[in-house]
N, C-alpha and C positions, 0 to 999 in steps of 0.2 A: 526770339525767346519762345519756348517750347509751352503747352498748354497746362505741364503740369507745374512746370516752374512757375508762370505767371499765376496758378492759383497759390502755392508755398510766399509767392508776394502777397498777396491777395491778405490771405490768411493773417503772415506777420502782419502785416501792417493795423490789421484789427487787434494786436498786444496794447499792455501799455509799453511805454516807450523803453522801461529799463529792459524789458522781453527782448524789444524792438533790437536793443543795442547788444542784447546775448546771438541773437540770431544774425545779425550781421560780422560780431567775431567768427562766429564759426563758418559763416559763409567763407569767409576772406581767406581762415585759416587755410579751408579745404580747401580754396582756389590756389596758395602761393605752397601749399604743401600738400598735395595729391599721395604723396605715397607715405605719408602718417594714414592716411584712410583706405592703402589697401590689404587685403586679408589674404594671409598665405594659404597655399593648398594646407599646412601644418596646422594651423589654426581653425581652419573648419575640419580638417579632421579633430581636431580637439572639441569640439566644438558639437560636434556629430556624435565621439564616443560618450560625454557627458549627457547628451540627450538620451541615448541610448542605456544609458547606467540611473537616468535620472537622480547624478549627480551633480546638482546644480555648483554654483559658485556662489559663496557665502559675501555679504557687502566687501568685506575685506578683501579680499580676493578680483574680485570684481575690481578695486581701487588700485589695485598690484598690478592687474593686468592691462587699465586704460593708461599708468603712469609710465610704462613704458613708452608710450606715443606723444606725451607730453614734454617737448621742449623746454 
């Protein structure tokens, strides 16, 4: 285990426990579905021209765009 992963254990483990049990979903997630969490060149261009517009993304939006990656 790599030194930054063991401080991210480190860390969690100082949660309380129902943290404890959020952060272990999402480990797991990322681990048995790798490509829910990767980002197309399309997307950082999106992502880039909204910086650049300082047009940010409103919560709604925001919830439209993570629900695509959600199973």
């Amino acid at each position: 285990m790599n030194k930054r992963l063991s401080e991210a254990f480190e860390r969690v483990s100082e949660l309380p426990e129902e943290r404890q049990e959020a952060a272990a979903d999402l480990l797991i997630d990322f681990v048995e579905h790798p490509e829910a969490y990767e980002v197309t060149p399309e997307q950082i261009a999106e992502i880039d021209q909204a910086r650049r517009e300082d047009d940010y993304a409103t919560p709604e939006e925001v919830e439209v765009f993570f629900a695509k990656f959600r199973a």
